[in-house]
Every structure is written in structure tokens, then in C-alpha cells.
C-alpha positions in Angstrom: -38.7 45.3 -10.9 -35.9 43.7 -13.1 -33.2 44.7 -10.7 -35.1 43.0 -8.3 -35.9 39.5 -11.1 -31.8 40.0 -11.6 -30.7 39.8 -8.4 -33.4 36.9 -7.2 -32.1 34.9 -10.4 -28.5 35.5 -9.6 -29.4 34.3 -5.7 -31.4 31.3 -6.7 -28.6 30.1 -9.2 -25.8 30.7 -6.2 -27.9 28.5 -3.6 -28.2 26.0 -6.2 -24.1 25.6 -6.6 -23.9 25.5 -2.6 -26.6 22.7 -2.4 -23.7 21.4 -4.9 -21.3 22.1 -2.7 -22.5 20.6 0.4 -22.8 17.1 -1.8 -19.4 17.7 -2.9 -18.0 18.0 0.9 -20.5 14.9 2.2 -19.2 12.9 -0.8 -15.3 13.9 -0.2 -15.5 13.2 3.9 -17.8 10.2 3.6 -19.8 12.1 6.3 -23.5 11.3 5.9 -25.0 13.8 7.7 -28.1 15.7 5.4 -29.8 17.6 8.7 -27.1 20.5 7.8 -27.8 21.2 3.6 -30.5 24.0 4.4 -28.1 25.8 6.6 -25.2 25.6 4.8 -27.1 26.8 1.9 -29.1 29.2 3.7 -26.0 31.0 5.7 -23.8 30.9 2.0 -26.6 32.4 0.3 -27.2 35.2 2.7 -23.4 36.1 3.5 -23.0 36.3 -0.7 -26.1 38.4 -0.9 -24.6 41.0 1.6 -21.0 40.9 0.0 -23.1 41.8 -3.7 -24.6 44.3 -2.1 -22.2 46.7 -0.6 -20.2 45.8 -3.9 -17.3 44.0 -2.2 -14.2 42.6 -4.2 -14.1 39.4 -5.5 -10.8 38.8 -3.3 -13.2 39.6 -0.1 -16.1 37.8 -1.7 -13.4 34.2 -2.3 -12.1 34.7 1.4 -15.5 34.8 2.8 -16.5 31.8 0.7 -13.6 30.0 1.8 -14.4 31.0 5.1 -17.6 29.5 5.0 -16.5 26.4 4.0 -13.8 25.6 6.5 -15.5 26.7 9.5 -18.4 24.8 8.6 -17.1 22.1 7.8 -15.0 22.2 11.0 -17.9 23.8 13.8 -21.0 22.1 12.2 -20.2 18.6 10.6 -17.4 18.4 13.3 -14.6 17.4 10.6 -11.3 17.7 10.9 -9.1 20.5 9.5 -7.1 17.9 7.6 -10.2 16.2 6.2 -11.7 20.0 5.4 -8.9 20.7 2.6 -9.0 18.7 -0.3 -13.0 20.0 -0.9 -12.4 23.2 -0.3 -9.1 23.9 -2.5 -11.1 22.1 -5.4 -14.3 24.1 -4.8 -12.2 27.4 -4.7 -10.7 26.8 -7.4 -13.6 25.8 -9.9 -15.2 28.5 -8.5 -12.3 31.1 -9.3 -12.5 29.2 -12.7 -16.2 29.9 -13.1 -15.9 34.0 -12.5 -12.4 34.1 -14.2 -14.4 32.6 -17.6 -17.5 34.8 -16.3 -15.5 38.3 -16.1 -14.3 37.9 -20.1 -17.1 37.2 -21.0 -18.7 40.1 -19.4 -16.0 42.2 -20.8 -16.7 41.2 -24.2 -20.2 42.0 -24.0 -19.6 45.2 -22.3 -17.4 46.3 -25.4 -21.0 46.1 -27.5 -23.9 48.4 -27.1 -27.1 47.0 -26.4 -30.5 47.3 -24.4 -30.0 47.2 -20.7 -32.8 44.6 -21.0 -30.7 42.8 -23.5 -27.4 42.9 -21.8 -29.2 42.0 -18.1 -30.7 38.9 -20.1 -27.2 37.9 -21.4 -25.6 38.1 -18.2 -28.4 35.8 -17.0 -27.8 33.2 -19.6 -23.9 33.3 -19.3 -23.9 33.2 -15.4 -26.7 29.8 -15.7 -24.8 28.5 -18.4 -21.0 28.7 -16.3 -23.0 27.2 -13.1 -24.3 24.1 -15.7 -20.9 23.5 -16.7 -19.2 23.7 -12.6 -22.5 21.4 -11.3 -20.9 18.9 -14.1 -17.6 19.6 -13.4 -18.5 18.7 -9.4 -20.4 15.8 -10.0 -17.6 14.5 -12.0 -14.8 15.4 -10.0 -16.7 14.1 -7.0 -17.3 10.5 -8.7 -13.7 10.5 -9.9 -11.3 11.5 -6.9 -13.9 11.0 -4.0 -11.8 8.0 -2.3 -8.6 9.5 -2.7 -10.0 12.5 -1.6 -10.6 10.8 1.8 -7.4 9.8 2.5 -5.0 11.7 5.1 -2.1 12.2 3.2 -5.0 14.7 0.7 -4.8 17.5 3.1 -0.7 17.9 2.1 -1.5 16.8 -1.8 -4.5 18.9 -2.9 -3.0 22.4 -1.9 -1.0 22.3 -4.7 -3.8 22.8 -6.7 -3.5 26.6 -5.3 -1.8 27.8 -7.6 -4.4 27.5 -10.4 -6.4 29.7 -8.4 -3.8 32.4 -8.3 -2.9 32.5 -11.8 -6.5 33.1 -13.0 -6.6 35.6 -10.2 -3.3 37.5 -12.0 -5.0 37.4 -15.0 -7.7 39.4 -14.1 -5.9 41.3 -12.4 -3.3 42.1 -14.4 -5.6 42.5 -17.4 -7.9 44.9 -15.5 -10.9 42.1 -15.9 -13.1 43.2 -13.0 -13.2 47.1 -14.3 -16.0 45.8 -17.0 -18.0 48.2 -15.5 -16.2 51.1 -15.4 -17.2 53.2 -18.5 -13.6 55.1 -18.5 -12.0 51.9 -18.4 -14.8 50.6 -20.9 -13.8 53.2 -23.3 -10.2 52.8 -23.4 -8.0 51.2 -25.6 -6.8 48.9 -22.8 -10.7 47.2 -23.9 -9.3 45.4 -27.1 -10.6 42.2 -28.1 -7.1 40.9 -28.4 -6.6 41.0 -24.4 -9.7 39.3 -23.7 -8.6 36.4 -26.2 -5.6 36.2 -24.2 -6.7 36.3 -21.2 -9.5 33.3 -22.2 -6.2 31.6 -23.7 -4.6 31.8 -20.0 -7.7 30.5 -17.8 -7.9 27.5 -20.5 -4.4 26.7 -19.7 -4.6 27.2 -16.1 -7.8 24.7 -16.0 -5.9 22.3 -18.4 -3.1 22.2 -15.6 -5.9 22.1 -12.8 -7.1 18.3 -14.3 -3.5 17.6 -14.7 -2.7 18.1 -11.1 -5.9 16.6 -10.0 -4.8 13.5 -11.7 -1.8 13.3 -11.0 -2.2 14.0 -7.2 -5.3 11.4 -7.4 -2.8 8.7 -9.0 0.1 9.5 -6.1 -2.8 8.8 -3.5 -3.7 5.9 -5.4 -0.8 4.7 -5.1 0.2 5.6 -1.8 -3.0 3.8 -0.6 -1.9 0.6 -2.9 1.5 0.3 -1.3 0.1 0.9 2.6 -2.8 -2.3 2.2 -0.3 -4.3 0.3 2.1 -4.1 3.3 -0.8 -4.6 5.3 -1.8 -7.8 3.3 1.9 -9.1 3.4 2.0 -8.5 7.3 -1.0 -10.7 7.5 -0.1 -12.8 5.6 3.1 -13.3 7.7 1.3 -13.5 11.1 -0.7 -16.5 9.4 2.8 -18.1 8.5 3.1 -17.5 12.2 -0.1 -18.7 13.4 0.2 -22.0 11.1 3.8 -22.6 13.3 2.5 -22.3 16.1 -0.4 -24.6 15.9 3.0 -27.2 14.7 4.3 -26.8 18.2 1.1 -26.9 19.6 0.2 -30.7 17.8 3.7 -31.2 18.6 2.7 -30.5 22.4 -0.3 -32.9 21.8 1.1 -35.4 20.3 3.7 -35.4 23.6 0.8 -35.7 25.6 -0.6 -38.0 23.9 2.8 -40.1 24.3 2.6 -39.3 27.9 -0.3 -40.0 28.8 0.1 -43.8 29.3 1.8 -42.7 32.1 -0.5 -40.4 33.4 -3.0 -42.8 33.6 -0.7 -45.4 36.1 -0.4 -42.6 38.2 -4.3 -41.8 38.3 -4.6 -46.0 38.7 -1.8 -46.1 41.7 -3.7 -43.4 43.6 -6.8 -45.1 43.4 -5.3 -48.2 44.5 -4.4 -46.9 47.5 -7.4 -45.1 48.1 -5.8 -41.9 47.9 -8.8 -40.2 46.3 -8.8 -36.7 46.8 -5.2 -36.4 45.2 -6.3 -38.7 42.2 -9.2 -35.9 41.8 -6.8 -33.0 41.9 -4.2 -35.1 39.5 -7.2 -35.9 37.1 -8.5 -32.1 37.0 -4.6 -31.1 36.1 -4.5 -33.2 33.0 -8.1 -32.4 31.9 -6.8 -29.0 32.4 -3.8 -29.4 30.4 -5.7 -31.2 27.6 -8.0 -28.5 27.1 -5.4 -25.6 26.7 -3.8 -27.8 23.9 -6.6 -29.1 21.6 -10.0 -27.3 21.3 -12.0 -29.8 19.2 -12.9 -28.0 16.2 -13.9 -30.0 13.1 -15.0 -28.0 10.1 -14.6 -30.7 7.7 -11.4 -28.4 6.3 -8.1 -29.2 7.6 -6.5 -26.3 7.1 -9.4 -23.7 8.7 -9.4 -26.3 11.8 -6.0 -25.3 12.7 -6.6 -21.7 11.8 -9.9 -21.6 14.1 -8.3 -23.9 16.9 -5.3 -21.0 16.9 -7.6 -17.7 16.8 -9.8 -19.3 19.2 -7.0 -20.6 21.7 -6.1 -17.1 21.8 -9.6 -15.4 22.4 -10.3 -17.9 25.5 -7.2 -17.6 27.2 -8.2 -13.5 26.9 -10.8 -14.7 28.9 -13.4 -14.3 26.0 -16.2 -16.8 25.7 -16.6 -18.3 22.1 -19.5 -19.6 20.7 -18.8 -21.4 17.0 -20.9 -23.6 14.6 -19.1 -24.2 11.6 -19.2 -26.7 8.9 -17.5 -26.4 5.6 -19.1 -28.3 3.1 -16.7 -30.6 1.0 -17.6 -29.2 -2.6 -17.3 -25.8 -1.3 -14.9 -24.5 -4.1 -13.8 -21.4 -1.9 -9.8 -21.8 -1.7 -8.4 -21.9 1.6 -6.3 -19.0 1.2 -9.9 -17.0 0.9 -11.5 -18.7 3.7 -8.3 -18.1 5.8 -8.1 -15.0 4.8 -12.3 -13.6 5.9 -11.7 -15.9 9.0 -8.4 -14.6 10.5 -9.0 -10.9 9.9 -12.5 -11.2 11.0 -11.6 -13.2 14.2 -8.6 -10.3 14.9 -11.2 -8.0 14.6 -13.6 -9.3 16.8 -11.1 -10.5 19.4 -9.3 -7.0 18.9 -12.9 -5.6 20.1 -13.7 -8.0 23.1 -10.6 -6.9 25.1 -11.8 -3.4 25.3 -14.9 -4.6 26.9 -15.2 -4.0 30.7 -18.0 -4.8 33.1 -19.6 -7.5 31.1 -18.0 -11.0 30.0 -16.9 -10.4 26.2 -18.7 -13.2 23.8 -17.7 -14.2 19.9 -19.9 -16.0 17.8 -18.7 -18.1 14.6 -21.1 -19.5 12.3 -20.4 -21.2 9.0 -23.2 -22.6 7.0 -24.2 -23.5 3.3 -27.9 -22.8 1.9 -28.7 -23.7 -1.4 -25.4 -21.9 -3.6 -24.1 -19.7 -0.9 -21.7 -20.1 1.9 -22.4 -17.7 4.9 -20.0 -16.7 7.2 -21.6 -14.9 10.2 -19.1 -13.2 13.1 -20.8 -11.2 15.7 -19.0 -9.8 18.8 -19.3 -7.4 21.5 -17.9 -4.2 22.0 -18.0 -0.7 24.1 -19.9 1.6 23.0 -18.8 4.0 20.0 -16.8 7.3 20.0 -17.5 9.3 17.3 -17.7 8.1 13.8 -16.4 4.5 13.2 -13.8 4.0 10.9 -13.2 0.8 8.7 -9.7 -0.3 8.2 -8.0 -2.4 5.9 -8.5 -6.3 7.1 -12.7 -5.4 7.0 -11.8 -4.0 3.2 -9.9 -7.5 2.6 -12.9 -9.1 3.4 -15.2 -7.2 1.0 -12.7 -7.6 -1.6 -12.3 -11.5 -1.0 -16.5 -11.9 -1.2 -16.8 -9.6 -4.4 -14.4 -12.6 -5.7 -17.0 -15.0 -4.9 -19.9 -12.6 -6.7 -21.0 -12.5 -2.9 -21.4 -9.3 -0.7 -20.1 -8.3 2.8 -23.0 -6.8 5.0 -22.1 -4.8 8.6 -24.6 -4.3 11.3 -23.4 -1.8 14.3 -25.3 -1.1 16.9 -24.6 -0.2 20.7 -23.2 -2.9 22.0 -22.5 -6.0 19.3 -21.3 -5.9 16.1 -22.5 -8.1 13.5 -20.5 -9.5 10.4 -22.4 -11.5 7.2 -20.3 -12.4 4.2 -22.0 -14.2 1.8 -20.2 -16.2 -0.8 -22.0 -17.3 -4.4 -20.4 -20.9 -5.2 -22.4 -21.7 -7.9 -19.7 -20.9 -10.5 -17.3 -22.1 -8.2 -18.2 -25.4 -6.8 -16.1 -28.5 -7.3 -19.3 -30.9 -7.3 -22.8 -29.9 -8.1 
């Protein structure tokens, strides 16, 4: 009957570290998918069961754990390998941390006599009180290096958190850790209390180096992530160098109509004078024509987001995309330009970017721009073709979340099956000119 308390204990306390685990992987892939946990935890907890039973190796019992990890990750949630190996090298290596510290301490207390009782009830309170300290260790590892985590360039980085694993694993053994049980070996002077110092000394430093890697491979990430949106940023800011020269040549163009047409309109006069009406109509549709592809009237009461709008717009109709806008800056808005460009153009590229994939249907854009009360809302909802898979966010839609967290605001996304909504909301209370 206490075999049987044991073992139950020793079950419950392992399902509770994969119901950890399955957080850990959700949290590191970003996946949100919860229908799985009771599987996962389920199929862990019986494969482990079976491995303790026929008294398997801890090598066999870490392969089959890493086993279950991978494939799950990569049959059931449908991830990636790449996106699979940053969680699983940090969970196999906490874990080889946790029995590492777990079989000195067992080898200490084998060294004294005591009750069987006694010694089954120490094991119990040392095995709970290792799986406290690797639930914390998760959770903070999880809140910590989550993003980077997520990042492509992880599955080449986090390996190299290996060998951690493998030096605990050559201390025990080397050092003859997981023959605790053996009473020859438990008898022998090979059992002195200065090897299991030592080999406590050793895991120390090899989880010491662990947090040293994981920070260091964390800030390289970091970094690496840094340097790829601020190329991004600079390229966009570029192509709105570009776009703000082209609408130049575009006034440019209008303002040589404008010169022109004078002349336009004594043709249009002498075909009408001599009754030569159905080539005055085709001569007037022409220059309407030609009027419309230079100017789209577009008056936000801002200069500067006229142009911008006139350019991104220009572009979207003559991708055949119909356009819908409403938008009105107030004058004390207190947003700067560079902002307002910045949520307009990348959420226009977006959209645009979207509406060209579309087939069967006639693509439509909607821009709204409104104030209410202290907030500036900037709405952009498109069509788009169904999704594939799961939808990734890119840089320009994390520009825009940025540039409203500037304002105190928020950016909100709504996806369904065939639009896609965008709300950024902009506080200007603290920021208005005029109140």
C-alpha cells in the first residue's frame, strides 16, 4: 500500500511538470492551441510510468522524453522542427538539472540508515521540492526569453545549451550517481561524502553556465531582431522619401496641366463651334481622364498626409482596387506627422499588399480617420483570401503598435474570413496643441 501511495505521488508530481511543460512550449511557439494539454499530459505521464517500471536508464528515460516532445510538438500542434527546438533543449536540460541535483541528494541519504518509511517520505519531499524549484524556474524562463525564443534564428542558438546537459550527465556518470541503490556500491568507499560535494559543486557550475548561455543567446537574438526591424524602419522610411518625390512630379504634372489647359479648353470650344460634337465628347472624356489619374481630391486638413494618402491611394486604384476613405485630421491634433505617416503608409502597404491576392471578387479598402472626445481613431479594413495556416504579423503591423503605445493608445486587429479589420486608437489628451 505505500509502494502503491509512492509511486501515485511520484506520477501525480510528473503530470504536474508536463502540464508545465505544455505552457512552456504554447508560450515559446506563440501557438494558442489548449484542446491538446490533457493528451500531452496524459501520453507523457503513461510512457514515464512504463519506463519506471521496467527500471529503464535515465539515458532511455531523457531520449523518450525528448521524444515526446519533438514529435508532439511536430504531429499534434503541427509546428515546425525549427520552431520545436529552443523549448525542448531548455526543458531537457532543466530537467537533467532537476535529477542530476535529485540523484546526490539520493545518494546522500542512502549513505544514512533509516526507516524505509522514513527514507520513502524523504524521497517524497526532495522529489516535490526539485519540481517547486523547475515549475519556477519555467515560469521564469518562459516570461524572460519567450520572444526571443520565437524567433528563427533560436533553432541554431539554443542548441548550444547542449552541453549543460552532457556535463551533468558525465558527472553522474563518472561519479557512479545512479548506483544509489546498489548496496555493494552503497557500501563502498567510492560512497564518500566528499564525491557527492563535488559532484553538487559541478551541477552548480553547469547551471550557473546554463543562465549564462541563456542570456547571452537571448541578448544575440535581441539583437539580431533589433538590427533586422531597424533596416526595415530605414527601408520605409526610404520608400516614403520616394513616395514624397513622386507626388513632386506628380504636382509638377498637375501644375503642367493646369498650364495647359487654357488650351484644352479652345480645342473643346472650336469643336463645338463647328458642331463637331461627338469628337468634343471623346476630347472632353480624355482630359477628365487625364485629370483624374493626376489629382485624387483628398483633403485631410494635413498637408503632409494629403500627399501621402493621394500617393498610396493613386497606387491602390490603378491596381484596380476600389477605395473608400473618410478622413479628417483635426487641427489641434498634436500627433506628429512622422507618426501619422508612419500608421498610414504601413497600414495602406498592408492592405493594398492583401487586395492584389484577391481573385473572383472586386478588392475594396476603407480609410477612416476620426476624432471623439481625446482620441484619434484610425480605422483600415480590407479584403483578403482566405487564410493558410496560422497568420503571421510582421514588422510594419509591430510599427504600428509601437507608434500607438507612444500616444498611450492601443492597436486592436480583427481577422476573420474574408476582411481584415485595423483600429488604432491614439490618446491626445497629453498631447494636444489646443484644448
Amino acid at each position: 500500500m505505500f509502494s502503491v501511495g509512492f509511486y501515485s505521488w511520484w506520477l501525480l508530481l510528473n503530470c504536474i511538470l508536463y502540464l508545465a511543460e505544455f505552457y512552456f512550449i504554447r508560450s515559446f511557439t506563440g501557438i494558442q492551441e489548449k484542446k491538446y494539454m490533457v493528451c500531452y499530459v496524459l501520453t507523457s505521464g503513461l510512457l514515464t510510468f512504463l519506463a519506471m517500471y521496467f527500471q529503464s536508464s535515465g539515458v532511455l528515460r531523457l531520449i523518450l522524453h525528448m521524444g515526446i516532445i519533438l514529435c508532439f510538438s511536430r504531429f499534434v500542434l503541427k509546428l515546425k522542427w525549427a520552431e520545436t527546438v529552443a523549448p525542448a533543449m531548455i526543458i531537457l536540460t532543466l530537467f537533467t538539472f532537476m535529477e542530476g541535483f535529485q540523484t546526490v541528494f539520493m545518494r546522500w541519504l542512502a549513505g544514512h540508515s533509516m526507516k524505509m518509511h522514513t527514507a520513502v517520505f524523504m524521497q517524497m519531499l526532495l522529489s516535490g521540492g526539485l519540481a517547486a524549484v523547475l515549475l519556477l524556474t519555467l515560469h521564469f524562463v518562459s516570461k524572460r526569453y519567450a520572444y526571443t525564443g520565437r524567433q528563427k534564428l533560436s533553432a541554431y542558438m539554443y542548441p548550444l545549451l547542449l552541453p549543460c546537459s552532457f556535463i551533468v550527465w558525465v558527472i553522474r556518470s563518472g561519479l557512479g550517481l545512479d548506483m544509489w541503490m546498489d548496496p555493494a556500491v552503497r557500501k563502498s568507499s567510492f560512497w564518500e561524502k566528499r564525491q557527492s560535494l563535488w559532484a553538487l559543486i559541478w551541477i552548480l557550475g553547469a547551471c550557473i553556465i546554463f543562465f549564462i548561455i541563456l542570456r547571452l543567446v537571448s541578448r544575440i537574438l535581441a539583437l539580431s531582431v533589433q538590427e533586422t526591424e531597424q533596416k526595415r524602419l530605414e527601408d520605409q522610411i526610404r520608400k516614403q522619401y520616394t513616395y514624397l518625390e513622386e507626388a513632386k512630379k506628380r504636382n509638377e504634372q498637375y501644375r503642367t496641366f493646369q498650364h495647359d489647359i487654357n488650351n484644352h479648353f479652345l480645342v473643346l470650344s472650336g469643336l463645338i463651334r463647328e458642331k463637331r460634337y461627338g469628337e468634343a465628347e471623346i476630347y472632353f472624356d480624355k482630359l477628365h481622364g487625364s485629370a483624374d489619374r493626376l489629382l485624387i481630391g483628398i483633403e485631410t486638413g494635413n498637408p503632409i498626409l494629403d500627399i501621402l494618402l493621394q500617393e498610396k491611394i493613386s497606387f491602390a486604384v490603378s491596381s484596380g482596387i476600389e477605395v473608400k476613405h473618410e478622413v479628417q485630421i483635426p487641427p489641434d491634433c498634436g500627433a506628429e506627422d512622422m507618426d501619422l505617416c508612419m500608421i498610414l503608409a504601413n497600414a495602406l502597404d498592408n492592405a493594398v499588399h492583401a487586395c492584389r491576392k484577391v481573385t473572383g471578387r472586386q478588392p475594396e479598402i476603407s480609410v477612416m480617420i476620426w476624432r471623439r472626445h481625446h482620441f484619434l481613431i484610425i480605422e483600415v479594413v480590407n479584403t483578403k483570401v482566405q487564410p493558410q495556416g496560422r497568420l503571421e504579423y510582421g514588422t510594419g503591423l509591430n510599427n504600428i503598435r509601437r507608434t500607438a503605445e507612444k500616444y498611450e493608445g492601443t492597436m486592436e486587429i480583427e481577422n476573420d474570413g474574408e476582411t481584415f479589420r485595423l483600429t488604432v486608437l491614439l490618446c491626445l489628451a497629453p498631447f494636444t496643441k489646443i484644448e
